[in-house]
C-alpha angles and dihedrals in degrees: 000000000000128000133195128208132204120211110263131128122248116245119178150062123285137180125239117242120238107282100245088209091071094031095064091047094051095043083048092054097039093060085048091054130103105238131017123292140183126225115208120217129156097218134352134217135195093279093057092030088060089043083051096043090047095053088050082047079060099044111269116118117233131180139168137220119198124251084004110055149217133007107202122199105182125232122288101263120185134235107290082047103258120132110265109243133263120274106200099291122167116221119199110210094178104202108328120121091197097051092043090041096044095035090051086066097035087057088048097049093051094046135202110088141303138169111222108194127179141158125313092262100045099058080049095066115082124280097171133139092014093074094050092046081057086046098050090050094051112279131097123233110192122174102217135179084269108045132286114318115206116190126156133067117268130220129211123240136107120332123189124210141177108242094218097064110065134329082211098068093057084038091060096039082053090045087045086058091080096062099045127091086218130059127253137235129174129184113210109194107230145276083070105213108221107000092171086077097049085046088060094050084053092049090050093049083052096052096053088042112270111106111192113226110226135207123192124202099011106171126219138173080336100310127107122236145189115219132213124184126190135173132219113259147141108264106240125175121206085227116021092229124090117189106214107223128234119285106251081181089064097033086057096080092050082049097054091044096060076048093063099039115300140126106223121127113191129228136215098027122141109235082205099046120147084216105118100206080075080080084076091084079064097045092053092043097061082044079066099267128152112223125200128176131180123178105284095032153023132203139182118217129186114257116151111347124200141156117272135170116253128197100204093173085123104038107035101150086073096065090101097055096038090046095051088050092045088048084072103037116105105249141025125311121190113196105190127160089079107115088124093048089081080067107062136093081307129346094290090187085070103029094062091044088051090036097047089037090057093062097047108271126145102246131156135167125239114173114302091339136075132230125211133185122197122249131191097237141347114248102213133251149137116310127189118218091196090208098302121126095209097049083055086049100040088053099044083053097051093043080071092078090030112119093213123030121285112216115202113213105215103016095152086083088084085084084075082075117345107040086170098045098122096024081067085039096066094034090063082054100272112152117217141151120221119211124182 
């Protein structure tokens, strides 16, 4: 599907959709718990909807309800309470890391044997050395023609990680836990990439009653490491309902379009949230924005923009949005720390310097960052979204200061995150045409 967009600011008010990172980790420990929950989200997307499918591959029974959320059943468990194992199920996880990498440990925990499959592009991202940490505790992790095949039963014990690889892969070890008779313990060797996402698994083990102890700077043979610990333990909620809390990943594109001259303040944000992209309000602020929050909603607005270096090692998934605003900010921008980002649903170093360039922006490539020096206006043009839901997102949102329309090849690929994307930009008075 292509859209074209024709230059208008956005003016309104828009709610922001369920954040899928806490999402998957609710739905995981719900199915782990020991009576039925419901998991409350306003609305769903691809990425949830395969960690979903893959639990009821398992046994659980899952179901949603639109505009409400999610009915758990947990997982069938035998008589002295343990999770049965696993019978050759498949488990699709479309396109989503964290539903292939959580999933991979939870298989593991429950034994027995599963083939997780996914899209081309998913079974290229890395999966080591998780998969050697699950071998060395008993199971066996093969990437195979057909997807990823986990058999085995795995124990607990110590496992040991690099912290520059993926947050996903300690956050799955620490969801596995559940499922496991002996604690858990991982050493992550610092500097820890995107703690904010290990912080809402926490968040979420905390809410169904398991709370992970954490050391920081244990040292060990001469490296640094961080500790969490984790026991073994039945998920139970006080009250078997979780609410999932708004998406400041999605938000952030309303919020870069008040930055670049909007009018869009965003609902159903927690002004508290562990979840590190509401560090974007930050990030806009030091592009020259003015932020203002009440009690049901915040906004950015543009105020004084300028140029400013970013380090975006810890939120990298904020990179589109930022870039788009900083596209459009007298001055240079340098956004460095985003080695993993070659590594996402495209090489989204290079596909928001192709995407941004094509409208007219001023991007280049050094390294791992990207340099970006302010222009006056975007000119317009044809962006691919190469299957990623932020490039399309990131374009949509910079088509709002372009003088001709912009067209995204491929926008259909929101629905990995963001199903509703263009329905709320219309909605905001954006004008489009949508053409199969």
């Amino acid at each position: 599907m292509d859209i074209t967009l024709f230059p208008r600011l956005l003016k309104g008010t828009v709610q922001a959709p369920s954040s899928k990172s806490v999402a998957h980790r609710a739905l995981i420990l719900a199915a782990l718990a020991d009576e039925p929950t419901t998991v409350g989200c306003t609305s769903t997307s691809q990425d949830i909807d395969a960690t979903a499918g893959c639990l009821n591959a398992l046994g659980a029974t899952i179901s949603y309800e639109e505009g409400q959320g999610f009915s758990v059943a947990p997982l069938p468990r035998a008589e002295d309470g343990s999770p049965l194992p696993v019978r050759d199920a498949t488990l699709w996880c479309g396109e989503s890391g964290s539903t292939l990498r959580f999933m991979m440990p939870l298989v593991a925990a429950l034994g027995g044997g599963a083939l997780l499959q996914g899209a081309p592009r998913l079974l290229e991202r890395p999966l080591s050395p998780l998969d050697a940490q699950l071998t060395a505790h008993g199971a066996t992790c093969e990437l195979t023609s057909e997807g990823v095949a986990v058999s085995g039963q795995m124990s607990g014990g110590t496992f040991r990680l690099p912290g520059d690889v993926s947050s996903q892969f300690v956050s799955g070890l620490l969801l596995a836990a559940s499922a496991l008779k002996e604690p858990v313990a991982i050493q992550v060797e610092e500097p820890v990439a995107s703690v904010p996402y290990i912080d809402l698994t926490c968040d979420g083990l905390a809410a169904f009653g398991s709370d992970v102890a954490l050391t920081t700077s244990l040292e060990q043979e001469g490296a640094l490491y961080t500790l969490y610990q984790a026991d073994p333990f039945v998920p139970h909620l006080a009250e078997p309902h979780y609410q999932v809390e708004g998406d400041w990943s999605g938000a952030a594109f309303w919020l870069a379009a008040g930055a670049l001259g909007s009018q869009v303040a965003v609902q159903g944000l927690s002004p508290t949230s562990d979840q590190g992209d509401r560090a974007v309000l930050g990030a806009l602020a030091l592009l020259g924005s003015r932020i203002t929050r009440n009690s049901a909603s915040v906004k950015a607005e543009a105020d004084a923009p300028q140029g400013h270096d970013l380090s975006m090692e810890q939120i990298p998934d904020l990179v589109p949005p930022v870039a788009a605003v900083a596209a459009l900010c007298p001055g240079a921008t340098r956004l460095c720390g985003l080695s993993r980002l070659r590594i996402k649903e495209s090489d989204r170093i290079e596909t928001v310097r192709a995407g941004l360039s094509a409208l007219g922006a001023s991007v280049s490539v050094e390294g791992d960052d990207l340099v970006i020096c302010g222009v006056e206006a975007l000119s317009g043009g044809v962006v691919d979204a190469a299957n990623d839901h932020r490039i399309a997102m990131m374009a949509a949102i910079a088509a709002t200061r372009a003088t001709a329309p912009v067209t995204i090849r491929g926008a259909q690929c929101v629905a990995k995150s963001y199903p509703a994307f263009f329905e709320s930009y219309r909605a905001l008075g954006g004008s489009l045409e949508v053409r199969p």
